[in-house]
N, C-alpha and C positions, 0 to 999 in steps of 0.2 A: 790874802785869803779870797779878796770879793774876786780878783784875778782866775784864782785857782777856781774858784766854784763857777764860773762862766767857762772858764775851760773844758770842765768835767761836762759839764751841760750841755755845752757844742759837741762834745765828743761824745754824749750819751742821746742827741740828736742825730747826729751821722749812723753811729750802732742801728740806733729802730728805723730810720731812714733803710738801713742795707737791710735787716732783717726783713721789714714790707718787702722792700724790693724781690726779693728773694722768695717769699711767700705767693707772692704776685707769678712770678716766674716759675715756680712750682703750680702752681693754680693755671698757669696757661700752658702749660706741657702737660698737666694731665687732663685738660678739656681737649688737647688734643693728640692724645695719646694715639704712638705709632700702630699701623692695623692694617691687616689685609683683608680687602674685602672678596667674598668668595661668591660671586653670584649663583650659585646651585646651593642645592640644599645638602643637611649634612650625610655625611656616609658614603657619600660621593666622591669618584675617584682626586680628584681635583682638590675637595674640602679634606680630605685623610693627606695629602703632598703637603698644603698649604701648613699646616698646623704643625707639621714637622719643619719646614724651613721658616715660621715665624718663631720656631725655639732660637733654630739655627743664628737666626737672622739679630737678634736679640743685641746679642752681646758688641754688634757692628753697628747699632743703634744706641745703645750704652741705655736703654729703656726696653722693659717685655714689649713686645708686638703681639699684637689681640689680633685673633681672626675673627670676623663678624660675617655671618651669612646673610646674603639681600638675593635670594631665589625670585625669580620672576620674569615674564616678559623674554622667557628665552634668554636668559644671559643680561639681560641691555640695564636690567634695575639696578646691580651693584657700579654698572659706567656713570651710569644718572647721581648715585650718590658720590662716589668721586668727584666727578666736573663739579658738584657744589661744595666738596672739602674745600676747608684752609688751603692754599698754595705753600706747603711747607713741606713737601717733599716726606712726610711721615704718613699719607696716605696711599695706599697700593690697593691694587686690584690684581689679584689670579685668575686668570681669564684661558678660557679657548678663543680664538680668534674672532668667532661670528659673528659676535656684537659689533665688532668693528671690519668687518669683512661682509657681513651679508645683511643686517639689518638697513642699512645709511640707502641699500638699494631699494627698500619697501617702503618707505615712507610712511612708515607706521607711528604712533606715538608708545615710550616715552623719543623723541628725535636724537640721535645721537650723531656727532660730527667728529668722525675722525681724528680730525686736525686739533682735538682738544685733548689726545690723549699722548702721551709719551712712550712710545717703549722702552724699556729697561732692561730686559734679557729675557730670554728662550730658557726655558729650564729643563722641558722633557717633550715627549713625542707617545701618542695611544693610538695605536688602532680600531676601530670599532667593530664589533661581534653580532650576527646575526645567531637568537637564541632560540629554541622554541621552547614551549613550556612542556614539565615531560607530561599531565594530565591529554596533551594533544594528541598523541604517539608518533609525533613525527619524527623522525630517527634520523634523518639527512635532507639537505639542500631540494632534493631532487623531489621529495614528498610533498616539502612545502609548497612549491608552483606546481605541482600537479592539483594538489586540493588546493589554490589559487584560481588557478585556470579551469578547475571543474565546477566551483561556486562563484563567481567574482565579484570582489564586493565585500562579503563574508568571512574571511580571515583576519584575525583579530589581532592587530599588531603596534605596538605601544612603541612612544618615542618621549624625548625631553622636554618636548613643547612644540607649536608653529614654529617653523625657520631655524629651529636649532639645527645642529651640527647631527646628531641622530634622526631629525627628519628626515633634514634634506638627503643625506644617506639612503633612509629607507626609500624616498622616491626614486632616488638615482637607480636603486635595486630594482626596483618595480619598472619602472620606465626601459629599463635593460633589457630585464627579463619581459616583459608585456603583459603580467599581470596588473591585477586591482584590488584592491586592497585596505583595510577598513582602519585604518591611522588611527590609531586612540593617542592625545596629548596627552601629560602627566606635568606638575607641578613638582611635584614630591616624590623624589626617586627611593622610598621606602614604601610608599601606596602601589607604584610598577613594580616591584619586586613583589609584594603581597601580593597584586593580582595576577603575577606570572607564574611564583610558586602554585595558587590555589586553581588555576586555570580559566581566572576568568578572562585572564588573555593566550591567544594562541602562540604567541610569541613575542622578542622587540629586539627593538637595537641598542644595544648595549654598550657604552664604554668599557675599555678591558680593566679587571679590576675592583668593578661596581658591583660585582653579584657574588655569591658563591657556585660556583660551578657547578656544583651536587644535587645543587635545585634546578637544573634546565639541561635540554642538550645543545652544544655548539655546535654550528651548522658550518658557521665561513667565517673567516677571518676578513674584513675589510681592508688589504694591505698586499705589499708587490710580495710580501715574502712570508705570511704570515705569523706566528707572536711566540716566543718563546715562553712566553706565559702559560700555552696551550699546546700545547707536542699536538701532529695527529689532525689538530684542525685545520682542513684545507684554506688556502688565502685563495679570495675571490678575484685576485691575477690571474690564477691559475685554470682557472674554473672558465675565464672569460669575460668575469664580468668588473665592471668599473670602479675605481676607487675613485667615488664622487667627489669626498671633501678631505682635506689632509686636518687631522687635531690635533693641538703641540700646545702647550700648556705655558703662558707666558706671565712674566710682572709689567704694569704697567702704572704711570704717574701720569697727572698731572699736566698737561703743556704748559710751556712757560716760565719752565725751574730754570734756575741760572746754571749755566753750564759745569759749576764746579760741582753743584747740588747731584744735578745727574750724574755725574761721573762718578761722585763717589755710590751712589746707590749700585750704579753698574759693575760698581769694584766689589759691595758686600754681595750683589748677586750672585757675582761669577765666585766669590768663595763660599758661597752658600751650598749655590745649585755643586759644585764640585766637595760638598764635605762627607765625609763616609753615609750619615744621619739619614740625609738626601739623597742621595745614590741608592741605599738598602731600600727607601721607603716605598720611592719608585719604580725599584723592579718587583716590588712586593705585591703593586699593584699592578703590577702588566705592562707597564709603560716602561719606555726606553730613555733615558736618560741623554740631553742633548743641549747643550749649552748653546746661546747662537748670541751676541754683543746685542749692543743696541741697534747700532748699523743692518745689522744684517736682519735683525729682528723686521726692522722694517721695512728694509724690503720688500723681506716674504710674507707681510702685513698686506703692501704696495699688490705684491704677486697676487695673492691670494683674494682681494678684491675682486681685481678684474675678471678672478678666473670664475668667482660666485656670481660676476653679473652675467657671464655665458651660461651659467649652469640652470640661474632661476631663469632664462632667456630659453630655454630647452624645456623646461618641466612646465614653460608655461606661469609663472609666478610675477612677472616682474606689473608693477600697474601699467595702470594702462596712460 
């Protein structure tokens, strides 16, 4: 009997032992529960994608994936909280390029180093849209550098921030064209939408997707072949004028995952980004739908660098 009841007891040690254990391991998966960080703010062409492939995404994780927004700093605040995640391959970032393509050249704070992030896949491709607000009455391209060029300075034109992917854009336009032009930044892409609907901006540059069309008129497409999203709106290829920065909408992790870790991530991406869900979401939003590995992802990471240190090299931006 005294046998059997040391037995029971060992085995009713081992039970609460696994149970803890297990409790422990529940308790550290959900401290760090899987999440896509979405650096813009919500309503945003990017934040409306993400939230349909972290559904997607989900059941390839065997856990929900939480989208958390960290708007700020042009893109670079949702990198900054990244590089400080867990190294457990359950934090992501949905990104435009810029933060790791144009920012690393300004040397601004928060600092962000390349080399500390991972790509993971290419998921889609956006053009950006040159809009005017209709309170302006500007009706086409050709109005707006006319009353550019007749006030300069004076033209009221809203973007995503310093050094975003919408700035730099809108200078590339201006620097083309030889106008000047009165840059308003926004943090909160629902405050540019309110002041473009009520006219207290004369226009901006727009992600395709981000606005309702009804509120603005579209001027140019920033693209070789302009958007299927917009019949009618001419592409600023066409017109002459430059397609300053390319936007393509990517996942990224972490440097420093073990290779099996990225690979499988790179395997739920590419069935993600290819699931009906994901496909519908993004053409709903204007964007084209474009898958690109990891490999190639960085690359045109690689590419896209270089080509933002000629670009801020041209507009005059790079320090000194």
């Amino acid at each position: 009997m005294q046998g059997s009841r040391a037995v029971g007891s060992a085995t009713r040690r081992v039970l609460i032992g696994a149970a803890a254990g297990l409790a422990v391991a529940r308790i550290a998966r959900a401290a760090a529960a899987p999440r896509i960080i979405v650096p813009y703010s919500a309503g945003t062409t990017i934040d409306v994608v993400a939230r349909v492939l972290a559904d997607v995404l989900t059941p390839h994780v065997g856990e929900r994936v939480l989208v958390i927004n960290r708007d700020g700093a042009a893109g670079t605040l949702g990198f900054v909280e990244l590089a400080q995640s867990p190294l457990d391959a359950l934090t992501l970032v949905l990104s435009g390029p810029t933060p790791l393509t144009v920012h690393p050249h300004l040397r601004q704070e928060p600092s962000l180093d390349p080399a500390g992030f991972a790509p993971v896949c290419q998921v889609y491709e956006l053009p950006f849209v040159l809009a005017a607000s209709r309170p302006s009455g500007m009706a086409d391209l050709g109005q707006l550098i006319d009353r550019a060029r007749a006030a300069p300075g004076t033209l009221r034109l809203g973007h995503q921030g310093r050094a975003s992917a919408t700035h730099l854009q809108l200078l590339g336009f201006a620097a083309a064209t030889g106008i000047v032009v009165n840059d308003i930044p926004y943090r909160a892409h629902g405050q540019l939408l309110a002041d473009l609907a009520s006219g207290q901006l004369d226009g901006a540059m727009l992600a395709t997707g981000a606005f309702d069309p009804a509120l603005v008129r579209l001027l140019t497409v920033f693209s070789e072949r302009g958007s299927v999203a917009y019949p009618g709106v001419p592409a600023a290829a066409a017109l002459g004028l430059p397609v300053s920065i390319d936007s393509f909408a990517a996942l990224y992790a972490r440097a420093g995952l073990s290779a099996e870790r990225h690979a499988a991530l790179e395997t739920a991406c590419r069935h993600a980004a290819g699931s009906r869900a994901v496909l519908d979401a993004v053409r709903k939003a204007g964007a084209e739908p474009r898958f690109a590995d990891a490999e190639s992802l960085a690359n045109r990471v690689s590419t896209e660098r270089r080509k933002m240190h000629a670009l801020l090299g041209r507009l005059g931006l790079l320090p000194q």
